[in-house]
C-alpha positions in Angstrom: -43.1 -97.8 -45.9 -43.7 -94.0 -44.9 -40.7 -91.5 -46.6 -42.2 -88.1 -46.1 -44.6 -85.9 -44.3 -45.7 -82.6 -45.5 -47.5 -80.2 -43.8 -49.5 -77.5 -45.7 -51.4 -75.3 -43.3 -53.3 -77.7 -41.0 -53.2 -80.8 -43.8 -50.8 -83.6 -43.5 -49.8 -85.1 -46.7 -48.0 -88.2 -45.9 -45.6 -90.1 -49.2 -45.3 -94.3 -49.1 -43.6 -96.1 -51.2 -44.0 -100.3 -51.0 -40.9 -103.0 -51.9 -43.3 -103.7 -55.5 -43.4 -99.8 -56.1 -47.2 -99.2 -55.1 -46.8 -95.3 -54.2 -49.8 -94.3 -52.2 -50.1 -90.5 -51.0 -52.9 -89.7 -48.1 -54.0 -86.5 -47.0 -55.2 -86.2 -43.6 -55.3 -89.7 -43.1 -57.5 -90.6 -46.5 -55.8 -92.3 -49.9 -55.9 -89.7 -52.4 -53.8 -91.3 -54.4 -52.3 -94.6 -55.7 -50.4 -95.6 -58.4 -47.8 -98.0 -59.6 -44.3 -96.9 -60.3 -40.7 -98.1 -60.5 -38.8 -94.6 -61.8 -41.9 -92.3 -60.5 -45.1 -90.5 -61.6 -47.5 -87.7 -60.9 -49.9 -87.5 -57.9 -53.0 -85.0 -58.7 -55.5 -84.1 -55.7 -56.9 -81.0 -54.6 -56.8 -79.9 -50.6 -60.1 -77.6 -50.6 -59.7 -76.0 -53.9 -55.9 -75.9 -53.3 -54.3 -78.1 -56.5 -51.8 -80.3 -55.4 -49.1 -82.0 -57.9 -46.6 -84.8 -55.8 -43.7 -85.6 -58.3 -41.9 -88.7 -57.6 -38.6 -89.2 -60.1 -36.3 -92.2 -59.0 -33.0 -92.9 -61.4 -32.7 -96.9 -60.9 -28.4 -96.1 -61.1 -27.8 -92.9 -60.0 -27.7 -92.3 -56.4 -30.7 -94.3 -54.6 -32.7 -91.4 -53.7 -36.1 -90.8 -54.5 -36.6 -87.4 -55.5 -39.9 -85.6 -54.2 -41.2 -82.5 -55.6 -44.0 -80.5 -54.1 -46.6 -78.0 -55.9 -49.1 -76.0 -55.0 -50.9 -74.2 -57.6 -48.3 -75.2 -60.3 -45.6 -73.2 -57.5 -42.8 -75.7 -56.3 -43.2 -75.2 -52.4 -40.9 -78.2 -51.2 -38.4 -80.2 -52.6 -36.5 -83.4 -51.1 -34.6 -86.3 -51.8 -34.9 -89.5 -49.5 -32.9 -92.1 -49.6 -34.7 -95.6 -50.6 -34.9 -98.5 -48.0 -32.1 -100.8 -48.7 -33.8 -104.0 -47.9 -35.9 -102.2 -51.3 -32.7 -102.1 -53.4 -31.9 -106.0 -52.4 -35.7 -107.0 -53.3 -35.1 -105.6 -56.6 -32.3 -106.7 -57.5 -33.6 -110.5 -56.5 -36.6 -109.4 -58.7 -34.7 -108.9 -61.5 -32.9 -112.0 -61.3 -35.5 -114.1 -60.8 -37.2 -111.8 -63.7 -33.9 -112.6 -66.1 -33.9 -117.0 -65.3 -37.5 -117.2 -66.0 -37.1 -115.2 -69.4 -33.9 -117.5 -69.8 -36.0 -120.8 -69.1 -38.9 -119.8 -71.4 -36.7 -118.8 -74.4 -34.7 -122.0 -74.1 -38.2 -123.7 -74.0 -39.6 -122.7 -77.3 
C-alpha cells in the first residue's frame, strides 16, 4: 500500500508499506530500496550524487502512525506522520494470535 509521495526537484520518491511489513521505497518509478520491518528502519540511496536517508519509526502502542522522516545530505527536509491502514492493525493482531496458539501447542507438545 502507497503512504507517501515526495517530491525533490523533478524526482518522485514514493514510501509502501505491505500488511507483512515489506517497506519498499522507489524513486522515479525504480526499487531503490526494500527491507523488512515491523517498528521501522533506514532506507539509503543516492538521487544523482544527492544522499538520501528515509527513516521509518512505528511504536506498535502509541498512536498508529508511522512516522516518516526525510534527509537530504544528513539535513531533515520533510517530516510526516501517516496513519497505518486499519485493515493492517487487524492483520496483526490475528498474526499474533495465531503466532501465541502455535507457541502454546508446541510447548504443550514437548
Amino acid at each position: 500500500m502507497k503512504y507517501y509521495e515526495y517530491n525533490i526537484e523533478s524526482n518522485k520518491i514514493e514510501f509502501f508499506n505491505s500488511y507483512f511489513g515489506k517497506e519498499t521505497i522507489l524513486v522515479n518509478g525504480k526499487k531503490t530500496s526494500e527491507k523488512f520491518s515491523i517498528t521501522g528502519t533506514y532506507h539509503f540511496f543516492k538521487i544523482d550524487s544527492v544522499e538520501i536517508l528515509l527513516k521509518t519509526d512505528y511504536k506498535l502502542f502509541k498512536d498508529r502512525k508511522i512516522e516518516l522522516n526525510l534527509f537530504q545530505n544528513r539535513q531533515l527536509i520533510d517530516y510526516k506522520k501517516v496513519e497505518i491502514n486499519k485493515n493492517y492493525r487487524l492483520i496483526m493482531i490475528g498474526f499474533g494470535i495465531f503466532i501465541g496458539f502455535w507457541l502454546i501447542k508446541l510447548y504443550n507438545s514437548i
